[in-house]
N, C-alpha and C positions, 0 to 999 in steps of 0.2 A: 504494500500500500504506500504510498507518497506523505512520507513522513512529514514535508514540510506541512502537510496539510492539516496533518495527527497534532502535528506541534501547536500549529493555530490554534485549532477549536480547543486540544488541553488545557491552553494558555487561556480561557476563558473560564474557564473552572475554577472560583477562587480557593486559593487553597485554604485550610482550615473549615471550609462549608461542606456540609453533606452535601453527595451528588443527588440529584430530586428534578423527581418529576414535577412538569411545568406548574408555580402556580397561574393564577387567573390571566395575566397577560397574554397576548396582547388584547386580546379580545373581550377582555372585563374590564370596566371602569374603577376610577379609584373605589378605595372602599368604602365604605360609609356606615353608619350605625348599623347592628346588625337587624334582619325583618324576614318575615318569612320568604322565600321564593314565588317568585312572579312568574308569570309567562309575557311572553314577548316575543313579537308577529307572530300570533296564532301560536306559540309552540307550547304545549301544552308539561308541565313538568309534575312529577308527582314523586312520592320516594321509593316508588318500585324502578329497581335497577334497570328492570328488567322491561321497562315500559317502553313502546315505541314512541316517538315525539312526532309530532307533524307540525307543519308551518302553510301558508300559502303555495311556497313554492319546493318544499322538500321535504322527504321522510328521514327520521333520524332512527337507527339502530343500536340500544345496548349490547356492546359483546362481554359486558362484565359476565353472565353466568354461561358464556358461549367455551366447554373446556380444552375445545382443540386449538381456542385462540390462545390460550393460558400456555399451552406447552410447543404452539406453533409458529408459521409464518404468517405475514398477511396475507398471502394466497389464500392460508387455509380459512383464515377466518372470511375472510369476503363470499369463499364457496357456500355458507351458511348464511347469507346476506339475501334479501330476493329482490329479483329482476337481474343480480349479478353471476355470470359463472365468468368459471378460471378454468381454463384447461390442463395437458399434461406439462407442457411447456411454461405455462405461469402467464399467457395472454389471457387479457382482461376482456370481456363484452356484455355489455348492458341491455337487456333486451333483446340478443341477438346480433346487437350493432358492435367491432371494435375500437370504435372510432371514439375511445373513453378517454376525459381528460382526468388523472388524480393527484388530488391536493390534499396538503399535509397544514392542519389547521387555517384552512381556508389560502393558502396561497401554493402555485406550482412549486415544486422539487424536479432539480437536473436529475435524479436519482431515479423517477419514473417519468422520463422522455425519451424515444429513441430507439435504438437498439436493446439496450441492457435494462428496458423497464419489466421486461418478464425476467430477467435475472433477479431484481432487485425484490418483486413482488415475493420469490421463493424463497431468497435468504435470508430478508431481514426480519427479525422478530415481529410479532403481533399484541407480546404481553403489557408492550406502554398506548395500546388503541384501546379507547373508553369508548368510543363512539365511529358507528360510519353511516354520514350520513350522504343520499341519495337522490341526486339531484335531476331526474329526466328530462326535466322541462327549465331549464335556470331561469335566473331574471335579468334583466338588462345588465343589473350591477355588475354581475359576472362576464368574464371573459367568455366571445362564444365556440371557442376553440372545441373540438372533442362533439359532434352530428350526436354522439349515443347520451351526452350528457356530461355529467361532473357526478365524482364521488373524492367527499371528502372524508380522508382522517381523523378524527379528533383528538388529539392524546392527553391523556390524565389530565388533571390539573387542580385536583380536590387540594383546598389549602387549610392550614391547623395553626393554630397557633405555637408560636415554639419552632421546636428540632423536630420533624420527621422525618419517618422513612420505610426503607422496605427492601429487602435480598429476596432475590429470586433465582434456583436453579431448577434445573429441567433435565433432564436425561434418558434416550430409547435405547432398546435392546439391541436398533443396529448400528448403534458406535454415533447416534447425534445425540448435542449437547447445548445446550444454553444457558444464558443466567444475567444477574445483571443487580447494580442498587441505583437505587431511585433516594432521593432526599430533599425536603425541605426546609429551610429557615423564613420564618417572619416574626416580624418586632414592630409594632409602631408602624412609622414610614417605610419599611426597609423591607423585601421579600427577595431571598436568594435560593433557587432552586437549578437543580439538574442533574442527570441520569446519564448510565454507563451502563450499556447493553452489549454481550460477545453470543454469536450463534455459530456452530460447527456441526456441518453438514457432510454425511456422508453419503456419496451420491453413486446411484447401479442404474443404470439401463439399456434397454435392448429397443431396436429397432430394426424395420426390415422394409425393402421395398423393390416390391413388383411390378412391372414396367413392362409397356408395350411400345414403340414408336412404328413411325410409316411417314412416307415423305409426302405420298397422297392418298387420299380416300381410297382411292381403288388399288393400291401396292399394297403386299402382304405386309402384316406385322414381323418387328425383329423384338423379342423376350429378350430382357435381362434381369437381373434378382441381386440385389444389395443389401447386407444383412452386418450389423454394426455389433460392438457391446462397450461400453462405456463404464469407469469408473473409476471414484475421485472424490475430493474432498473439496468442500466450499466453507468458507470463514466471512462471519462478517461483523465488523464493531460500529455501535453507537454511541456516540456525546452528545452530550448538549449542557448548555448551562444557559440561567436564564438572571438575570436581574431587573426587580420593580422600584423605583422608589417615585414617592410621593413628594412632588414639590410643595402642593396646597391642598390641600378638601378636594379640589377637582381638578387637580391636573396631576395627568403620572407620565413620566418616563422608562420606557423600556428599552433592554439590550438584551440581544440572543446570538449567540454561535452554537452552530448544529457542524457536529463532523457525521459522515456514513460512509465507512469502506469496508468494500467486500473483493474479495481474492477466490478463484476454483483455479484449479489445478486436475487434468481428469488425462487419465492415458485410454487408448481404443482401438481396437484391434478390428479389420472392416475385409471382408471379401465381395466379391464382386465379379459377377459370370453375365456375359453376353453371347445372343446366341443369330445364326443367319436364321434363313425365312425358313430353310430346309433341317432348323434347329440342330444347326452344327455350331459346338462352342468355339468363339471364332474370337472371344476377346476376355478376359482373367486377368483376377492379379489379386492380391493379399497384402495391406496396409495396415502396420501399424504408426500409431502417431501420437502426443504429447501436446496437450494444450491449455493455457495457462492464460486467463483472464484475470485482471483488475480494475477495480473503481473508484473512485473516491470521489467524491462530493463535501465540500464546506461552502455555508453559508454565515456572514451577518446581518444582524439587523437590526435598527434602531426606532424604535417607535416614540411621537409623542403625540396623546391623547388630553382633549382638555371637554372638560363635561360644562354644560352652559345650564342655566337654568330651565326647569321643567325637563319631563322626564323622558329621556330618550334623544336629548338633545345636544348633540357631540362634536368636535370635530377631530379627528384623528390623520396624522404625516406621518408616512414610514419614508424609509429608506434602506436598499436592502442589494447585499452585492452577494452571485452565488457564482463558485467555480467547481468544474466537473472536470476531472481527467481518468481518463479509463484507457486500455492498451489488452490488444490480446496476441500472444506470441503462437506459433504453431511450428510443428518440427516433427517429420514424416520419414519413412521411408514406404516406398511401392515396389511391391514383388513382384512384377508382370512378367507371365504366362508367353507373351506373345512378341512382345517388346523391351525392350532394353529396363534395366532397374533405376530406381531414380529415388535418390536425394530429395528432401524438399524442405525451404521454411517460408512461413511468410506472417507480418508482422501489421497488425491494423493499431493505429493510436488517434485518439480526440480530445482535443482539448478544446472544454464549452466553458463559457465565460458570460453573466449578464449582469446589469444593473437596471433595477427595477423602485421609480420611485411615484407614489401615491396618494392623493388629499382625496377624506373623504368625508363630506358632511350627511348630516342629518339630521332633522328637529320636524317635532308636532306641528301640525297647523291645526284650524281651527275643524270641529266636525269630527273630532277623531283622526283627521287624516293626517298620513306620515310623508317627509320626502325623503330621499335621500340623491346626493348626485358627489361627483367626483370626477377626478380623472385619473388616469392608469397609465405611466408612461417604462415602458422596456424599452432601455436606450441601449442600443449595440448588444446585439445576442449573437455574440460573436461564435463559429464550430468550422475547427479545423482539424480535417482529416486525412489522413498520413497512412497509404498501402505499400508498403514493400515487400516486394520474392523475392528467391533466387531457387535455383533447382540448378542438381548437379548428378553425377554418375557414379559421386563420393564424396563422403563428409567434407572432406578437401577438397573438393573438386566445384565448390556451389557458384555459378555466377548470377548476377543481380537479371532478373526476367522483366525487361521492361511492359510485358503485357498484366505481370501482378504488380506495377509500381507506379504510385500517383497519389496526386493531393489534393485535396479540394476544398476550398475555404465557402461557407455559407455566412452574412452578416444577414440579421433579421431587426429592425426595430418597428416596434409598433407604441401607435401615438393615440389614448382612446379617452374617451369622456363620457361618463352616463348622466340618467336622470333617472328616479323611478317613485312615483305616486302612487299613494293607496290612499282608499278610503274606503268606508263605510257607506251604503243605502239602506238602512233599516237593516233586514236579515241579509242584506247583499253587501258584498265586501269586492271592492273592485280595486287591482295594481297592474297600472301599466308602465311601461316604462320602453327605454329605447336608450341604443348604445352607436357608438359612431368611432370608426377605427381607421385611423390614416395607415397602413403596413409598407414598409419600402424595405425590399429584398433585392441583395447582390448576392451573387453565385461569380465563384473564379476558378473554374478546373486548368489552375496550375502549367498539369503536365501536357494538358493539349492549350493552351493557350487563348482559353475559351472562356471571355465574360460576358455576363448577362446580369439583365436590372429590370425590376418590375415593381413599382408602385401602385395602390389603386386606394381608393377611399368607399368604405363601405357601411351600411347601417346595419342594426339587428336590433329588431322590437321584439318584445314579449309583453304578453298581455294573460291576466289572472282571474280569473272570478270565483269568488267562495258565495252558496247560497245556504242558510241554516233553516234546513226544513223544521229541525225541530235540535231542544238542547242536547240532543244524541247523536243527528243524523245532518250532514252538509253532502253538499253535489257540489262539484268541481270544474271546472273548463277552462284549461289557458292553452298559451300559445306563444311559439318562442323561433325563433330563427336563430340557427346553427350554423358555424363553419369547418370543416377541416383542411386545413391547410397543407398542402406536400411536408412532410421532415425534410431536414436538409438532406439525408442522403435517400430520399425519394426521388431528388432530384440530380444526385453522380450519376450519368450514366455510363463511368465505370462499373469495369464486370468484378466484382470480387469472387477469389476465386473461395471455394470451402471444399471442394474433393475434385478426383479427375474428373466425375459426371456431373456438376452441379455447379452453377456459375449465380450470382446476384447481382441485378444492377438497377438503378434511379432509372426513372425520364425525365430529361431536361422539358417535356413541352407538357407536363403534366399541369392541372387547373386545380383548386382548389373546390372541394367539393360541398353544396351547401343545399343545406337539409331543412323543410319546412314540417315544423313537429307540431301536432294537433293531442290533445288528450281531454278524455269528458270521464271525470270519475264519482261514487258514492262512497262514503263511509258513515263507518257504523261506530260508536265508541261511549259505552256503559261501563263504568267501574274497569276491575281488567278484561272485559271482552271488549278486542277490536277487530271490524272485517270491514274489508277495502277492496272496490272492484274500479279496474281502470280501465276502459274503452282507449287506444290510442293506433295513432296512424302517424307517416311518417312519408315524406314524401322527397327524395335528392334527388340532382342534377350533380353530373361530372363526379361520380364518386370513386374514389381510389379505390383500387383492391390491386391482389395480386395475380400476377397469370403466370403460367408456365408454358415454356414454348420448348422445342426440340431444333437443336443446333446440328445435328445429326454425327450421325455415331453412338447415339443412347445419349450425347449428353444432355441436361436440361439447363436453360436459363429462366428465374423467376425473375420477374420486373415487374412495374405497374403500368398502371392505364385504366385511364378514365371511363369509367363505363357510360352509353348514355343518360338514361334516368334508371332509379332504382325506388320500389314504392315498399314498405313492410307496413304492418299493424298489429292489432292481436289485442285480446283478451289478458289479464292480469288480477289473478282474487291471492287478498292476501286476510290470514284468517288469524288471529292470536286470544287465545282465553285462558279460562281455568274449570279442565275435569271435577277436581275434589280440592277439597282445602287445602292438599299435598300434592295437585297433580296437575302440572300446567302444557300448554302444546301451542306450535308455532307451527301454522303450515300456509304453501305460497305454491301457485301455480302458474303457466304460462302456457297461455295458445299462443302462436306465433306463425304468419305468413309473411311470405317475402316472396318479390316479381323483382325480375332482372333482366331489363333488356341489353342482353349481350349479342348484338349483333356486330358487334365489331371484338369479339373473340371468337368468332369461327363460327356462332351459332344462328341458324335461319330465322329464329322466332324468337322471344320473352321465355324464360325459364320464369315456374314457381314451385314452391311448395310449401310442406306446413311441418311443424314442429311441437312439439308439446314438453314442456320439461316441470319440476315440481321439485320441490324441498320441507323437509319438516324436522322438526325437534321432539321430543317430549321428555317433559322433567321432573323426576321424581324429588321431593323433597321427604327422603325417608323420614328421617329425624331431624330437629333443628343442627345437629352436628353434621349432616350426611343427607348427599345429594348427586343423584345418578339422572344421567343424559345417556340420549341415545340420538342420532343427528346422521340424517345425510339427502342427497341427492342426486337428481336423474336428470341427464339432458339427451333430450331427443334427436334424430337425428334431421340435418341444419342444410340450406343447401346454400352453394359457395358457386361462384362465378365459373366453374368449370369442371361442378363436381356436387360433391354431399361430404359430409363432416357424418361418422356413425355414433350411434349413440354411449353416451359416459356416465357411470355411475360409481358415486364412494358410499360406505356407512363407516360413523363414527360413532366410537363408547367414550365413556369416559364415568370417572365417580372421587368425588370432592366428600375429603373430610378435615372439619375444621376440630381441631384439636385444643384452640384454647382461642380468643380476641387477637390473639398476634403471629401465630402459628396455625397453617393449615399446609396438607398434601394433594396432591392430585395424580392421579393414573388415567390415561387415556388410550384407546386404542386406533391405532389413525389407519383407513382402507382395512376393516376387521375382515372383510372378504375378497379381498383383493383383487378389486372389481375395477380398481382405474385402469384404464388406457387409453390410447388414440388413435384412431383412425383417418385417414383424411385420402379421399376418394377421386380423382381427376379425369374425366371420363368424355374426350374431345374426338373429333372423325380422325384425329393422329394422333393422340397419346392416349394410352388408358396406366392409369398408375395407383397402385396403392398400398400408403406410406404408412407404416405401423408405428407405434411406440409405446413400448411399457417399463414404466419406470419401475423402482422397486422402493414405493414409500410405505408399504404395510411396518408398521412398527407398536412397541408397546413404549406408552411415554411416562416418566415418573418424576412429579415435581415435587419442591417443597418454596415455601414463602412464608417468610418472618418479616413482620410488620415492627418499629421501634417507633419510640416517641410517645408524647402523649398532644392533648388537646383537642377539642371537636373540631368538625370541619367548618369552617366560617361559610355559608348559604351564597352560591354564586347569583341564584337565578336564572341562567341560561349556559350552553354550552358555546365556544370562541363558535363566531361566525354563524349562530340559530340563529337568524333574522338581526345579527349585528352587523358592523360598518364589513364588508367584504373588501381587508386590509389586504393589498396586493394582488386581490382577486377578481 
């Protein structure tokens, strides 16, 4: 990991302070006498942990009694989340869509953008997320980045009077490991908190893929079969450190540094058989290779907040610089059958850099009604990307392969300003709003000599209405305009290489794709019985995906391109209550259709189909000491621009005993039936392919958690960013 970067965010940690989870900043105002807990925008808070919260424009999920978030990553907790799955790989999709933006207490992290945001989803812990809340349909205030939506993080931030704290370790039967403390100080004016988190992962899987290609419709198919095994260790640490202090009654200043790096290390042994029309093996060979990824990610940030009179009435400035450096080394040899042996390494590194600063107001008007407006400015989101090969005959023998070697610089700044109004009509409650984004991108591929510049100036409304049929029962209907934007290496159309048969590259002439999202929902909410049904529809233009194409000889290129429109909807019931005085259940399901006119990937007509997936809990509260979960999920199978995704199922155990107020253990069982894996289907008039994956994450998991300190928890009233200033976001 990039020690200078370890050193930063350390050097933030003041010494002599427990390390502790965040208190209320930034997303809480000073403090003030203490009062019971409020709700604000709609968010409904109660003392059950385990309550769902809702707002106008979002669902908030407790993962406190969720136990595989307790001893896992956040993959695993988000799989327990509804409307969201995670696949074998750790790609995120909301609805179907993966065009998901995720934010860490309401603002983006370099740590889930990009390439390595399904790395980072698997490795990093889950046990400092209090909250994730679910944003389908955002509101103006937010960035419209991400067609599927916004999901945010929330992490801890319960604050006590005094020294607190909290150790936690975690350990499975197949060699992973985590743990971590967490600590807080406050006094008076002064709150210093922050957390030290290590997760070590040991990582096994298999993969296999069967392949068919043809140059045209009417030429025979050529079979080949590529079959991997994978395995390796992945490590990854957490910092952070937070400081509050109170200049007045109502003004606070804040400061935060967050370090996250993660390190895999995996070796892989790979064969590979091709065969002519007349199924003569005509091409072989047996790979083994060594490959070693890193990441690091630090951020600071400095917030100051000044509360004005009357309630909810704020104005809050941050300012906030994040740098990302990650690098992945590779180092092969190929034992071919048919051809000469070969040598090989090759070397990808990125260095992402931004600075991100944002005023954001808001105050009561008269009527009940609320505003809020601001502006959002990303100055220079600088990503600079660095391939190098070489292949040789012999260790010593490598020379540099100018077709694996190139550089590509991306600069992105975006210039944006919201407004967004609510108010009240008797039982009707209406928020509109509207958002306006200057975006000016350069691209500079280096090694061909090739620059390019694209400005444009864009709007994106969203519009809310809550109607209270009764004090149980509201109906729902907004509407929101989305965008996703190419990543910068959407747009290399360098080929990166990742095996002899398998190439990846950008399109420079790719469009950004933009989504008109509709949703008309009812809920139901009695004591702890809550049920949620949501009608929505979804409607893009120009939407990225990926394709694969056959370069010939078996090999494949993945790239993108724009499809022309793409329309999904579907059905969403989400059900939460209580069986017996001991016996509560979470359950959530998904109809789901999607239509794809892919006529410019090879296909005569519109492809559709339909999908169903569903998730459920139930939680035994044996004894007030002892508490047993049983959790899992099924997703259907999905169709893809040139294919079908087949269907994935996990179940999870797990059973918590709390042994005193300060001490408790946990045991969990993660894939008790060892039912994960992945399929992914491609099925064109010249390729038919299909790509297997099975990991090997069945394990038994064994925690402990010691809580120190004394004092209650001082009453926040909301969670950062439930219907607060949307700081950075």
């Amino acid at each position: 990991m990039n020690t200078k970067l370890l050193a930063a965010a350390a050097a933030l940690v003041l010494p002599g302070t427990a390390l502790a989870q965040a208190p209320a900043s930034p997303g809480v105002r000073p403090p003030a006498k203490p009062e019971a807990a409020t709700a604000v925008e709609g968010v409904t808070v109660t003392s059950d942990a385990t309550a769902m919260r809702t707002s106008i424009d979002r669902r908030s999920y407790s993962v406190a009694n969720d136990l595989s978030a307790r001893t896992g990553s956040i993959a695993d907790a988000l799989r327990n989340i509804p409307s969201v799955e995670v696949d074998v790989q750790g790609n995120i999709s909301l609805r179907g869509d993966a065009n998901v933006t995720i934010l860490i207490d309401g603002k983006p992290s370099g740590m889930f953008s990009g390439d390595g945001k399904a790395d980072a989803l698997q490795q990093l812990p889950a046990d400092q997320i209090d909250r994730v809340e679910v944003m389908t349909n955002p509101s103006a205030a937010f960035r419209p980045d991400g067609t599927a939506g916004i999901i945010n993080l929330v992490t801890k931030k319960t604050r006590k009077a005094g020294g607190n704290g909290s150790v936690r370790l975690n350990a499975s039967s197949d060699g992973r490991y985590n743990g971590g403390v967490s600590g807080s100080f406050n006094q008076d004016k002064l709150s210093l908190s922050g957390d030290v988190g290590y997760r070590h992962d040991a990582q096994k899987f298999r993969s296999s893929s069967e392949r068919a290609t043809r140059a045209l419709a009417t030429a025979p198919w050529l079979e080949s079969i590529q079959k991997s095994l994978a395995e390796g260790d992945g490590d990854s640490l957490n910092l952070r450190g937070n400081l509050d202090y109170d200049l007045d009654a109502k003004t606070r200043v804040s400061g935060e540094l967050r370090y996250r790096g993660m390190a895999m290390d995996m070796d892989s042994t790979e064969t590979f058989q091709g065969k002519t029309a007349a199924g003569i093996v005509n091409r072989s060979y047996q790979r083994a290779s060594n490959f070693k990824m890193d990441r690091d990610n630090a951020e600071a940030k400095a917030t100051w907040r000044r509360q004005f009179k009357g309630s909810e009435h704020e104005l809050v400035a941050s300012v906030g610089y994040e740098v990302t450096n990650s690098g992945r080394d590779l180092r092969a040899f190929t034992d071919n059958s048919f051809t000469a042996d070969e040598y090989e390494t090759s070397s990808f590194s990125i260095d992402q850099s931004q600075t991100n600063v944002a005023l954001d107001y808001s105050r009561p008007l008269g009527g009940n009604a609320k505003l809020k407006t601001g502006f959002d400015l990303d100055l220079g989101q600088s990503n600079d990307y660095d391939n190098r090969g070489a292949r040789g005959p012999t260790p010593g023998g490598l020379t540099v392969d100018p077709s694996r070697t190139n550089r590509f610089v991306y600069d992105q700044s975006v210039y944006a300003g919201y407004v967004t109004l609510e108010r009240p009509f008797g039982d009707v409650t209406v928020q509109g709003g509207l958002r306006v984004e200057q975006v000016q991108i350069d691209t500079d591929q280096i090694t061909s000599r090739l620059k390019n510049s694209n400005d444009y100036l864009r709007a994106y409304p969203s519009l809310f209405v809550s109607y209270s049929l009764s004090d149980d029962q509201q109906l729902r209907a907004n509407f929101s305009r989305r965008v996703q934007r190419p990543q910068a290496q959407d747009l290399n159309p360098y080929r990166v290489y990742q095996d002899p048969f398998n190439f990846r590259a950008g399109n420079p002439d790719l469009k950004p794709q933009v989504t008109d999202s509709y949703e008309l929902g009812w809920q139901y909410r009695k004591g702890q019985a809550y049920y949620l049904a949501t009608a929505y529809y979804r409607q893009s233009t120009k939407g990225v995906t990926d394709v694969v194409r056959d370069l010939g000889g078996g090999v494949l290129l993945t790239t993108k391109e724009n499809l022309g429109e793409s329309r999904n909807g579907g059905l969403e019931l989400v059900a939460n209550g209580r069986l017996t005085s001991t016996l509560t259940y979470s359950l959530s399901g998904n109809l789901f259709w999607n239509e794809i006119d892919a006529a410019n990937l090879g296909f005569a007509r519109t492809r559709s189909g339909t999908a169903v997936s569903g998730r459920g809990s139930l939680n035994w509260q044996v004894t007030p000491a002892d508490f047993v979960q049983i959790s899992g999920f099924t997703s259907g199978k999905r169709l893809t621009p040139q294919g079908h995704r087949e269907p994935v199922q996990m179940l999870n155990l797990g059973y918590r005993r709390k042994v005193s107020d300060k001490l408790s253990f946990v045991v969990t069982a993660q894939d008790a039936l060892d039912t994960f894996r992945d399929a992914v289907i491609t099925d064109t008039p010249t390729l038919r392919d299909r790509t297997e994956r099975l990991p090997r994450i069945r394990a038994l998991f064994f925690g402990l958690t010691y809580n120190f300190g004394g004092g209650r928890p001082r009453p926040q009233g909301f969670d950062f960013d439930t219907g607060a200033t949307p700081v950075g976001g």
